[in-house]
C-alpha positions in Angstrom: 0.0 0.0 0.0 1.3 3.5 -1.1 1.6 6.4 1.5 0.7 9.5 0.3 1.0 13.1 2.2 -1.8 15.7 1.3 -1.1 19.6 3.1 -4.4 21.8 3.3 -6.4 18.3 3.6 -9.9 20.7 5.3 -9.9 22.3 1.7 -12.0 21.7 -1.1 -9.4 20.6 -3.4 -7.5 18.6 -0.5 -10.5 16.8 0.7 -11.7 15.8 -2.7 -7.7 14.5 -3.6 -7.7 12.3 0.3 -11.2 11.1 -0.9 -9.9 9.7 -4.6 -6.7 8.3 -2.8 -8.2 6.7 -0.2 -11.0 5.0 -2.7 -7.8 3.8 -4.5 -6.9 1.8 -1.8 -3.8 4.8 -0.6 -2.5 5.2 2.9 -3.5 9.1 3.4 -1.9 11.5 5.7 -3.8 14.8 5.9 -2.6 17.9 7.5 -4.5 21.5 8.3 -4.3 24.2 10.7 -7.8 23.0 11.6 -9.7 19.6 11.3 -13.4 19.7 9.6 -15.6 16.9 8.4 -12.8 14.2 7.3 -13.2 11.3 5.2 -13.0 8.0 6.9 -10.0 6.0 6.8 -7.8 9.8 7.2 -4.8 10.0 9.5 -5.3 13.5 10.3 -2.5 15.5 12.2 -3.0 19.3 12.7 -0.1 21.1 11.2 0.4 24.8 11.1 2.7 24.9 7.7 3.9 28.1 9.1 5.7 27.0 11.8 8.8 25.2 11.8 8.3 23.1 15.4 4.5 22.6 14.2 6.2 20.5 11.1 8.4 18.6 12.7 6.1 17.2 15.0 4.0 16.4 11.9 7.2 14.5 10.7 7.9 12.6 13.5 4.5 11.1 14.2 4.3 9.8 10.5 7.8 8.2 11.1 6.5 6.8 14.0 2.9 5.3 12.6 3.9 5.0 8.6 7.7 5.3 8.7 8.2 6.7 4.8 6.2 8.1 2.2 5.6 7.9 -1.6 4.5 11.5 -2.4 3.7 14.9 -0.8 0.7 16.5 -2.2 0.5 20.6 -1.8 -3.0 22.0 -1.9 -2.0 24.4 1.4 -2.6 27.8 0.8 -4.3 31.2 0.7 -6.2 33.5 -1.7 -6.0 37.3 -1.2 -7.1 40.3 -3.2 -5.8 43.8 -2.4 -3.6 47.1 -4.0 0.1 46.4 -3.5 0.5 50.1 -2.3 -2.4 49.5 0.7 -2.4 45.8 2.2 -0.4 45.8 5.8 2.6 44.3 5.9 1.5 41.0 8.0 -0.9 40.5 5.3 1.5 40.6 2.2 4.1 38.6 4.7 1.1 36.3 5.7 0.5 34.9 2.3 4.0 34.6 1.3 4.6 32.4 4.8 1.3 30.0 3.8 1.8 29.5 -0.6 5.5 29.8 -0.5 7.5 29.5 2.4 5.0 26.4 3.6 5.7 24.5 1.2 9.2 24.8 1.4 9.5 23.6 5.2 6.9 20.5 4.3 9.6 19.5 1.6 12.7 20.1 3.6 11.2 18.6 6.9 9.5 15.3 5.5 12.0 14.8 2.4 14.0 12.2 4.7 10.7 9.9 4.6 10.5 10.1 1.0 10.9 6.9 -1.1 12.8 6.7 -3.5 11.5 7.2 -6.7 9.0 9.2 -4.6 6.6 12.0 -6.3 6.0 15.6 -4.9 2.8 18.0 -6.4 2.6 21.1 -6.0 -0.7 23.4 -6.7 0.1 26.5 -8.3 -2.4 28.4 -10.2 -3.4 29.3 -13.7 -2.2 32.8 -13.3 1.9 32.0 -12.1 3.2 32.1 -15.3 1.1 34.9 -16.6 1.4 38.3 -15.8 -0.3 39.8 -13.2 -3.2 42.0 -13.2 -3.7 44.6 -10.8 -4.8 43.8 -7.0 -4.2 40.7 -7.7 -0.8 40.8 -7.7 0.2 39.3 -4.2 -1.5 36.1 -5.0 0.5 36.1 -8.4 3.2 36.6 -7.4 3.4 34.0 -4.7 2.3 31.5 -7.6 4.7 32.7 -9.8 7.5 32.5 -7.1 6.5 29.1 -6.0 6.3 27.4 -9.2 10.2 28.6 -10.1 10.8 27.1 -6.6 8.5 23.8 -8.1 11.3 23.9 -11.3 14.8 24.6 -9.4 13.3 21.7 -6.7 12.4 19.0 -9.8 16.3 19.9 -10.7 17.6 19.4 -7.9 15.3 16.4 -6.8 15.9 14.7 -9.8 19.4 13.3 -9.0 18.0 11.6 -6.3 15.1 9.9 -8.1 12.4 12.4 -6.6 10.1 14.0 -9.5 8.6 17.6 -9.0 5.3 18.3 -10.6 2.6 21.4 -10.5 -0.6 21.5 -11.1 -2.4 25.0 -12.3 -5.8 25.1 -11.9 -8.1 28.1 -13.4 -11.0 29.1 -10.8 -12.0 25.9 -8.2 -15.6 25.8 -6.5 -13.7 26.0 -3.2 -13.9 28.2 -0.1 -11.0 29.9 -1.4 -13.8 31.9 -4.2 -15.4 33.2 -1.2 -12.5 34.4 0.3 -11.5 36.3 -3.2 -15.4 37.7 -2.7 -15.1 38.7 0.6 -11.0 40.1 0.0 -12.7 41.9 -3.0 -15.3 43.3 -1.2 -12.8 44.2 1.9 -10.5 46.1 -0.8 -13.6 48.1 -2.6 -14.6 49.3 0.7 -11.6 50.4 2.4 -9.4 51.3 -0.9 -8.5 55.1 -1.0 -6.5 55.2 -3.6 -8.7 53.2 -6.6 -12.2 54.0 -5.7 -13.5 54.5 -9.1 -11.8 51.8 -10.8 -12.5 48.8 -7.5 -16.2 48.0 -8.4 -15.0 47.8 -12.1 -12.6 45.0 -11.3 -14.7 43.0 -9.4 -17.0 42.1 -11.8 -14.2 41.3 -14.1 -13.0 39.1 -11.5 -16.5 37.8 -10.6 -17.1 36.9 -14.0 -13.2 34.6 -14.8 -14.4 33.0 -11.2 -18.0 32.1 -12.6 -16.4 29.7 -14.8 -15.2 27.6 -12.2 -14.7 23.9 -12.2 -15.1 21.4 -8.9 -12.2 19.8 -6.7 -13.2 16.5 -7.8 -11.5 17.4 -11.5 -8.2 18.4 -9.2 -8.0 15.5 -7.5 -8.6 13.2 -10.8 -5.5 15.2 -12.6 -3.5 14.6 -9.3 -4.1 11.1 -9.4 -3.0 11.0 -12.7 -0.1 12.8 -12.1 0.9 10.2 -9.1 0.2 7.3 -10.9 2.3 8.4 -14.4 5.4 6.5 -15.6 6.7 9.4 -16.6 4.9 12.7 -14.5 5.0 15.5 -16.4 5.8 19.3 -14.7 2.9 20.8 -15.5 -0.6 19.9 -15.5 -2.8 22.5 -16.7 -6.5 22.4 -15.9 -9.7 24.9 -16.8 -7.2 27.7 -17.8 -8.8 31.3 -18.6 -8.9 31.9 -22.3 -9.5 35.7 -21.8 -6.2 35.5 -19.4 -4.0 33.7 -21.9 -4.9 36.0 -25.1 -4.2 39.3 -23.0 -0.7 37.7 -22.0 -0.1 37.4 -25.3 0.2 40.9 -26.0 3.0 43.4 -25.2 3.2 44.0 -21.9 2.3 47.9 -23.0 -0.6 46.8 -24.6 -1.6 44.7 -21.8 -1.3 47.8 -19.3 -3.1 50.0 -21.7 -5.9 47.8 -22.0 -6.7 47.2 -18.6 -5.9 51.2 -17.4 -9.1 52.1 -20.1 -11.2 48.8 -19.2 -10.7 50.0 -15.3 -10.8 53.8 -16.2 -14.5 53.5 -18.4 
């Protein structure tokens, strides 16, 4: 029986990948900040992938119960919405701690209890290797920062039989749409800086969310991914064609269009 580790297992697109693995017959290790409704059959631990100690106990009790592990599954992270020239420090920090620097530890920590030939996924999003539109630029560039981290780790990895994949999903029917709402919302309200231009985004952004797929179609290209003689990087799923034609463009053209669609 294969062991797998899944981070931000209380999310939709965690939940839905521990579900598929554990009807394939996997040993699943979940880990979240906080415990929900969990599949049976789950080894749950609370994690914080924020904080070092909080990891290393995660590590040790797995040694202990499962002693090594065929892949690491990142779904862990956070969604937020805001100018780049307003948002508090803690939050810009914040965000950069849970998509980027959490993954990091989970990799360092629990690479001694990975097999070899062992697989590692990491989420990313449709938008890393686009560029980013405005107030939505933290999230982006988290992505963006963590998928080169995804490439230089398969790299590195790969002389010691450990593959690296991402995954970059378009807009999921998860909790993490609300939070964009509510982040959105937040931002229109308390911006002082773009107050003409902040209800203008939103519906654009309201609109690319609307065509949103479910977690079930995550966890099916994640199992795919796992079980794949040959795992490719990237795994591309319900990307925006709206998003990819305006990346196409110069990046003056690209900042030209959006100043007069936010500026109408």
């Amino acid at each position: 029986m294969k062991t797998v580790l899944v981070t931000g297992a209380n999310g939709g697109m965690g939940k839905a990948i521990c579900n598929l693995l554990l009807q394939k017959g996997y040993q699943v290790y979940g880990l979240d900040y906080q415990e929900g409704e969990m599949p049976g059959g789950l080894h749950f631990i609370r994690c914080d992938v924020t904080d070092a100690s909080s990891v290393q106990a995660a590590v040790e009790r797995i040694q202990t119960s499962a002693g090594s592990l065929d892949a690491i599954i990142h779904t862990a992270g956070i969604y937020d919405l805001d100018s780049l020239l307003e948002m508090g420090e803690e939050r810009f920090c914040r965000i950069f701690q849970v998509n980027l620097f959490g993954v990091y530890r989970i990799n360092k920590q629990f690479m001694p209890l990975l097999r070899q030939n062992g697989r590692i996924l990491i989420t990313t999003s449709e938008l890393a290797p686009l560029d980013p539109l405005p107030f939505t630029g933290i999230y982006a560039v988290t992505k963006a920062a963590l998928e080169k981290y995804a490439y230089s780790l398969r790299m590195e990895v790969n002389l010691l039989g450990v593959s690296v994949s991402v995954i970059r999903p378009g807009a999921v029917k998860t909790s993490l749409l609300g939070d964009s709402t509510r982040a959105l919302d937040r931002f229109c309200d308390n911006t002082k800086l773009y107050h003409c231009n902040a209800e203008k985004f939103k519906r654009i952004v309201d609109s690319v969310e609307a065509k949103n797929i479910a977690p079930e179609a995550i966890a099916r290209v994640a199992c795919r991914a796992l079980e794949a003689r040959r795992p490719k990087f990237v795994y591309n799923i319900n990307r925006n064609i709206l998003l990819r034609l305006l990346n196409l463009l110069p990046d003056r053209w690209q900042t030209a269009i959006i100043k007069a669609i936010l500026k109408t």
